[in-house]
C-alpha positions in Angstrom: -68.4 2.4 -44.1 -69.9 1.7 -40.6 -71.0 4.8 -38.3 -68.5 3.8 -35.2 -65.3 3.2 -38.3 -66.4 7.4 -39.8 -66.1 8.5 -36.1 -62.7 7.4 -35.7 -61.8 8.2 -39.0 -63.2 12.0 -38.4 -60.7 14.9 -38.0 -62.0 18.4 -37.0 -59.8 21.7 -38.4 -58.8 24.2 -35.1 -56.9 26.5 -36.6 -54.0 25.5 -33.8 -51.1 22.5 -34.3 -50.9 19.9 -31.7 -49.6 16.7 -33.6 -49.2 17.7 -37.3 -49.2 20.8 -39.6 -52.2 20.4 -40.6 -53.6 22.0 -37.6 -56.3 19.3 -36.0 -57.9 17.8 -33.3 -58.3 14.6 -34.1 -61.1 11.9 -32.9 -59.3 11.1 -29.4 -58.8 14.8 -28.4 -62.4 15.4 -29.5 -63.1 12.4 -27.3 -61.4 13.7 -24.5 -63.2 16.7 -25.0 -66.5 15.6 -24.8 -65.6 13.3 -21.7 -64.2 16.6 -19.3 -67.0 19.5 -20.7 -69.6 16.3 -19.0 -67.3 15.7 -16.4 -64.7 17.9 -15.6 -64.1 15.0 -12.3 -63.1 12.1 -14.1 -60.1 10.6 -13.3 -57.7 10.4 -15.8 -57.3 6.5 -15.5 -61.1 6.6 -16.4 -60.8 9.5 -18.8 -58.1 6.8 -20.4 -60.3 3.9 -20.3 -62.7 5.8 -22.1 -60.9 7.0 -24.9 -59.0 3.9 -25.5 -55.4 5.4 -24.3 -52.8 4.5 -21.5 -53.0 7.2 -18.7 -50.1 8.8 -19.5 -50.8 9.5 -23.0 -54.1 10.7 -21.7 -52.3 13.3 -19.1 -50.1 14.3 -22.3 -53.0 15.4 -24.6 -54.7 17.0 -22.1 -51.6 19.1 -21.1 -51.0 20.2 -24.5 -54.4 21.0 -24.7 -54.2 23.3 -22.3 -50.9 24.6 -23.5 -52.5 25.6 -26.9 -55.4 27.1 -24.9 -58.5 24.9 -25.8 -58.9 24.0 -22.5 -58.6 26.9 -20.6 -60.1 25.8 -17.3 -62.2 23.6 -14.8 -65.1 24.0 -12.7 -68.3 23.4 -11.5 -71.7 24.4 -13.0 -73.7 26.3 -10.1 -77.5 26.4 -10.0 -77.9 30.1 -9.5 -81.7 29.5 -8.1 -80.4 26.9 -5.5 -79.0 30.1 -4.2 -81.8 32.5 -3.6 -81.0 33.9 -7.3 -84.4 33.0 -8.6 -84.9 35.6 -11.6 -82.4 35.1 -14.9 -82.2 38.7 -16.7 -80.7 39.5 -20.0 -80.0 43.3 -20.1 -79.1 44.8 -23.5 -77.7 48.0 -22.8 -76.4 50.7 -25.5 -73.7 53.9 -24.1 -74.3 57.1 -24.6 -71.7 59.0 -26.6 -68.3 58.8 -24.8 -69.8 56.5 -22.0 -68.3 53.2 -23.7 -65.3 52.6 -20.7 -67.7 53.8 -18.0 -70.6 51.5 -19.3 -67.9 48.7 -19.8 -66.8 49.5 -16.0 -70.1 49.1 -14.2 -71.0 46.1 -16.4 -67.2 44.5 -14.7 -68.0 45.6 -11.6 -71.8 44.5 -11.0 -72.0 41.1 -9.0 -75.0 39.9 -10.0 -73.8 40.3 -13.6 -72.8 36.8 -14.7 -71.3 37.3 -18.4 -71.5 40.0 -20.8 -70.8 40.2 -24.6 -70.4 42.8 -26.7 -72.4 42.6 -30.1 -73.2 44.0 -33.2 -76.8 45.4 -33.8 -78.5 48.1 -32.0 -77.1 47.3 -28.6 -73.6 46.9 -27.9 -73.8 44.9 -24.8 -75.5 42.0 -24.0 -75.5 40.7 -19.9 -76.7 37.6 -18.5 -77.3 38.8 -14.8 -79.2 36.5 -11.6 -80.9 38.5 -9.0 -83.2 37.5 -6.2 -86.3 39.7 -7.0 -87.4 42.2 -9.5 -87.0 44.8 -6.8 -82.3 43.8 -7.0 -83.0 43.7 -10.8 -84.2 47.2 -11.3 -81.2 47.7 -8.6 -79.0 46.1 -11.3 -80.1 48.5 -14.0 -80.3 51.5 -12.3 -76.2 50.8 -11.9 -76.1 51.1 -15.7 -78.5 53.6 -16.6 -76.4 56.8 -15.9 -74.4 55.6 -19.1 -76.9 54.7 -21.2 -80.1 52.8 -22.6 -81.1 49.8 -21.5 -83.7 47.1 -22.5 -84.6 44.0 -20.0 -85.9 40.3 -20.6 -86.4 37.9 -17.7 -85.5 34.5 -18.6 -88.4 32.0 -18.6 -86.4 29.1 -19.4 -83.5 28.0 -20.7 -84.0 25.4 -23.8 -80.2 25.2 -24.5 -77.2 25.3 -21.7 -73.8 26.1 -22.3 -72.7 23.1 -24.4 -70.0 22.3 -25.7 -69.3 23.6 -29.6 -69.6 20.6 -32.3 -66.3 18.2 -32.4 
C-alpha cells in the first residue's frame, strides 16, 4: 500500500465525536489542522484547495471544530526578543505551606510571566517568563519569593517551539 494511499486512509482517536461514534478526526480534519497551526491566515478558499474540499465544507469542519473545542483560538506568534525581551527564564517555584493561592496569584498577575504549568515532582510550578535584563528577572522573582522557593534557568535556546501535537 503506497505512503500517500496510508495517509488518507489514517484515522487518529480524540476522545470527542464529530462525524461518527467512533469518536475521530479523520485525515481531512488532521489536514486542516496542520494547514491553520502553520498558518492561522489562510483563506479558507485556499485552506479548501488544500485539503481537497469545497469552501463550504471547509468552513463546516472548522466550525465544528471549534464547537467541540480543538480549536480553541487564533493568533500570531510574537518574537518576544524583537521586543526588548531579550532573556527567556524558566522559574520553578515550590509554596510554602498554605501559600498555594497566593503563589498561584502572583504567578497570574506577573506580566513578564508568559505561561505557567503546574507539575508533579519537587516543584509545583513551572513559568516561562521574558524579561529585558537579569536585573527585571531577579525583579520577577523577588515577586514570588515571599511565598516560596524558587529555582531559575535562562533559556539558551530553544531546540523545539510550540508544535503542534502528532495527527
Amino acid at each position: 500500500m503506497s505512503l500517500l494511499k496510508n495517509a488518507v486512509e489514517e484515522k487518529v482517536s480524540v476522545g470527542l465525536d464529530l462525524r461518527s461514534e467512533g469518536g475521530v478526526l479523520d485525515h481531512i480534519d488532521a489536514a486542516i489542522l496542520r494547514e491553520l497551526s502553520a498558518d492561522a491566515r489562510i483563506a479558507r478558499a485556499e485552506l479548501a484547495r488544500r485539503v481537497g474540499l469545497s469552501a463550504p465544507s471547509v468552513a463546516d469542519r472548522v466550525r465544528r471544530l471549534e464547537d467541540v473545542g480543538i480549536i480553541t483560538g487564533y493568533g500570531a506568534r510574537i518574537d518576544p526578543s524583537k521586543l526588548g525581551y531579550g532573556l527567556a527564564v524558566l522559574i520553578r517555584a515550590r509554596p510554602m505551606p498554605g501559600e498555594m493561592a497566593n503563589m498561584i496569584a502572583v504567578l497570574q498577575a506577573t506580566p513578564q510571566i508568559v505561561s505557567c504549568d503546574r507539575v508533579s515532582g519537587e516543584d509545583c510550578f513551572v513559568a516561562r517568563a521574558h524579561v529585558r535584563d537579569v536585573a527585571e528577572m531577579e525583579a520577577v522573582i523577588d515577586r514570588i519569593v515571599p511565598f516560596g522557593a524558587t529555582n531559575s534557568s535562562i533559556v539558551q535556546s530553544s531546540p523545539v517551539t510550540e508544535r503542534l501535537v502528532p495527527l
